[in-house]
N, C-alpha and C positions, 0 to 999 in steps of 0.2 A: 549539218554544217560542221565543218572540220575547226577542232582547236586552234589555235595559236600556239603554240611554246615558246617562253622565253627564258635563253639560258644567260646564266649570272654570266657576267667575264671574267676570264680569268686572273685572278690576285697574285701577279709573280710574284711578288714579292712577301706575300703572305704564305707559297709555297716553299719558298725558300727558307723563310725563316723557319715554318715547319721542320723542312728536314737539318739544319742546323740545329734544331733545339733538340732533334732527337738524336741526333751524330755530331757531337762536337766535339772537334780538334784537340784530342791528348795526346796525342804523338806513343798512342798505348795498343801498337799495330798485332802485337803477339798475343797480348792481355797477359803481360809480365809486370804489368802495375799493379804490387803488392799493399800500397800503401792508403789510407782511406782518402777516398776525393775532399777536395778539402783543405787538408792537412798540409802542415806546413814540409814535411817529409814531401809530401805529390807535389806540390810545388817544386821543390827544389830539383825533384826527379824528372817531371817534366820539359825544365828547364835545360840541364843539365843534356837530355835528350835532343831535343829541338837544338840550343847551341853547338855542341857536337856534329851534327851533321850541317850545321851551319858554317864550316870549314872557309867556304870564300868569303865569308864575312867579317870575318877577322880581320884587325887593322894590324899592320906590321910591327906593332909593340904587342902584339897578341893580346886587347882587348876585343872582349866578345862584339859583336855587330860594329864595332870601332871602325870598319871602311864605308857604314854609309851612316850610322847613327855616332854622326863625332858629337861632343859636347861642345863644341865651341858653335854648333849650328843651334842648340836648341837650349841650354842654359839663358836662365831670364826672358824665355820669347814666350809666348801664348801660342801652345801647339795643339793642335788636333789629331789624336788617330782614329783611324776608321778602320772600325773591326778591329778590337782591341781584344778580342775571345777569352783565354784565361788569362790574359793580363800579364803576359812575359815582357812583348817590347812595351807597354806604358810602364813596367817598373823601372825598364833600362830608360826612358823618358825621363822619369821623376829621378831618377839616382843621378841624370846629368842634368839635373837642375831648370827642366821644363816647366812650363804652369801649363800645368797638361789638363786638357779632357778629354776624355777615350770616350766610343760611343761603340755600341754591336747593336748587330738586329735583332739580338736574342735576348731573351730574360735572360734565361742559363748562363751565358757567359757575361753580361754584366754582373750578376749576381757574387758570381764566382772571381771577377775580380777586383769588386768592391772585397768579398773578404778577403785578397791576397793584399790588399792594399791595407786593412784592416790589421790585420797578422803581423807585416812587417812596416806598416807604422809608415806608410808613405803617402806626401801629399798630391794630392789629385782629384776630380771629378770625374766620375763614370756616372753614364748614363745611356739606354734606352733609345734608340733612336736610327733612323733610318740613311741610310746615305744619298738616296734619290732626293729624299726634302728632308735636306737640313735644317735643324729649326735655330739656327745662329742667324746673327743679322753679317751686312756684305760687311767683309774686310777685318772678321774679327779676330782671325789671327797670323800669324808673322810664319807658321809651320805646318805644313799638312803632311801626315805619316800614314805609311798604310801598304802595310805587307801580307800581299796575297789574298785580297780579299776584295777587290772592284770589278775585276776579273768573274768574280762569282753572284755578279748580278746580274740580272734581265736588260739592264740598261748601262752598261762603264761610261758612254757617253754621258748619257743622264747624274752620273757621279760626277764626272770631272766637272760638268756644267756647276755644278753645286758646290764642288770645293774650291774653284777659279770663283766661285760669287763669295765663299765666308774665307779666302785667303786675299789678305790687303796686298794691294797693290809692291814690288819687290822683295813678296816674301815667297818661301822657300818648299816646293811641294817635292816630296819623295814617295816614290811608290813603286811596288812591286807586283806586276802582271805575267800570268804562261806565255811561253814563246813559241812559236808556230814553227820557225824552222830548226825543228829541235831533233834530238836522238829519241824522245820520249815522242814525239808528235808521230814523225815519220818511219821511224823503225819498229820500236815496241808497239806504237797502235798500229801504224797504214802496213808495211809488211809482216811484220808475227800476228799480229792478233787477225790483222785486214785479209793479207794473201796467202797467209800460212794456214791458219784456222779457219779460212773463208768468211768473215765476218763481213766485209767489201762485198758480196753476196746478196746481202740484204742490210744494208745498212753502210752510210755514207763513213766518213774518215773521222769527220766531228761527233758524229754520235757513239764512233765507236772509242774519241778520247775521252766524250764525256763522262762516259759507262765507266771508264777504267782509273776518274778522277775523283775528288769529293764535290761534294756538292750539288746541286741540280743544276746548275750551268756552271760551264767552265770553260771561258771565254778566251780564245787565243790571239794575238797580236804578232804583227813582223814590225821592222822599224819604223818601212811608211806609211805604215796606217797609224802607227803612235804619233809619227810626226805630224801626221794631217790635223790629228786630234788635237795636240798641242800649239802648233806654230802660230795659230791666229793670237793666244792667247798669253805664250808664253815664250821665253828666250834662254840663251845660254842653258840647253836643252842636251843632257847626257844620258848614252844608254850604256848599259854592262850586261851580258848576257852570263847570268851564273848559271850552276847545277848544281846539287847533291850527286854525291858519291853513287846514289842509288840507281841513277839514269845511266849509270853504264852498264849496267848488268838485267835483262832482260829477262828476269825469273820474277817469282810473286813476292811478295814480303817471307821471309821467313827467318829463325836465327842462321842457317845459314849465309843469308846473305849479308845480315849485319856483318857478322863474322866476316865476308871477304872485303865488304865497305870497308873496313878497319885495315886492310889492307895495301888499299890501293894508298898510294903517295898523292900528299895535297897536291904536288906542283905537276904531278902529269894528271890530274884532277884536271886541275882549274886550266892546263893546255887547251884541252880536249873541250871540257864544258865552257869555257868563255867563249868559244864560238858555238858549241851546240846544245847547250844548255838547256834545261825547260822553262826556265825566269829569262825574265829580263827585268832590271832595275834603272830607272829612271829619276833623273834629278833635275827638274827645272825653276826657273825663276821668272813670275807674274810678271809681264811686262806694266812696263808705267807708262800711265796714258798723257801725252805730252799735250801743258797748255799752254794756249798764247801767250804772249810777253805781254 
């Protein structure tokens, strides 16, 4: 009589947090981070990196993340971000006067910015914790923030689900997802890597953006599939499609290419990538549920 086997199910998200724990996000693509992990020097270097090429995010007085992280959105509100990693935008959070708590999937990057937070003396909660099940109760806070990181789960529906249930009702959710019809989606993967390199061959267009992204999933979005996703739930609903400098140039990381990103001019930048961009940035507000007189 033949066996049975039975095989466990798969734990995406125990996958994921895996390779997150073992490749996490220092923007340290050369391994020209001199300075020890940690340290208040890596921090600043980090930072410093990551801002930089965060060129469209600058608000027109030329504060860093100032066009979507204004202080007058998240001073005195109870905000959440999801997937807070080494802790760059919860510091820009807590410096405009959030009551913040950041959550990652990962020890590693809790860890690590518990001590950034630790270091430079800023108030906040970090913690441990999953985006699929939140362990907040409905409505607990006025802010949800969350850059490039819902995107990279097994389930972004299963996210928004959760943060539409612990964001109160006319408050204010921000979030940043890949964009599908981008120069990065369909250029650099579907024809160089796809048609050029024959990748399309043996293997579809998703798998070969996944390959070429971080993460084990790396979830891409057009407008109406974000719209679909939100409109039951939410209103007065904005999208921006940005990019990094980097999406124009179709080579592999190298100081080379730093070098011509430094280059190119912000304004024929952001021409070119606010329509084909590999982000898109979303800002909506929780509709309120109308009761009888």
């Amino acid at each position: 009589m033949s066996r049975q086997v039975f095989t466990a199910p798969f734990d995406s998200q125990k996958a994921s947090r895996d390779w997150w724990e073992k490749s996490p996000m220092t923007y340290d693509w050369h391994g020209t981070l001199q300075y020890v992990p940690g340290s208040r020097e890596w921090f600043q270097e980090i930072d410093r990196r990551f801002l930089e090429a965060a060129y469209f995010a600058r608000s027109e007085d030329g504060i860093s993340f100032g066009r979507f992280l204004r202080p007058e959105l998240v001073a005195g509100k109870r905000v959440l971000e999801i997937g807070c990693g080494m802790g760059l935008h919860a510091s820009l959070l807590a410096r405009a006067g959030a009551k913040l708590t950041a959550i990652d999937l990962t020890r590693r990057a809790v860890e690590m910015a518990q001590r950034r937070f630790q270091m430079f003396e800023l108030p906040g909660i970090i913690q441990q914790a999953d985006a699929e099940h939140l362990p907040f109760h409905n409505g607990s806070f006025d802010v949800v923030w969350s850059w490039g990181v819902i995107h990279a789960s097994s389930s972004t529906e299963r996210c928004l689900q959760e943060i539409t249930r612990v964001l109160r009702e006319g408050g204010r959710l921000i979030f940043m997802v890949y964009y599908r019809p981008s120069i990065v989606y369909y250029f650099h993967c579907g024809f160089i890597r796809g048609v050029l390199f024959g990748q399309l061959l043996y293997r579809c267009l998703q798998d070969i953006y996944v390959a070429a992204s971080d993460g084990l999933y790396a979830r891409v979005f057009n407008k109406s599939e974000l719209r679909a996703l939100l409109d039951h739930s939410y209103e007065r609903i904005s999208m921006n499609v940005v990019g990094q400098k980097a999406d124009l140039l179709p080579i592999p990381p190298s100081r080379l290419k730093t070098r011509l990103e430094k280059v190119i001019p912000d304004g024929l930048a952001s021409a070119i990538l606010g329509h084909w961009g590999s982000m898109i940035v979303i800002e909506a507000t929780k509709r309120t549920t109308r009761r009888a007189a």
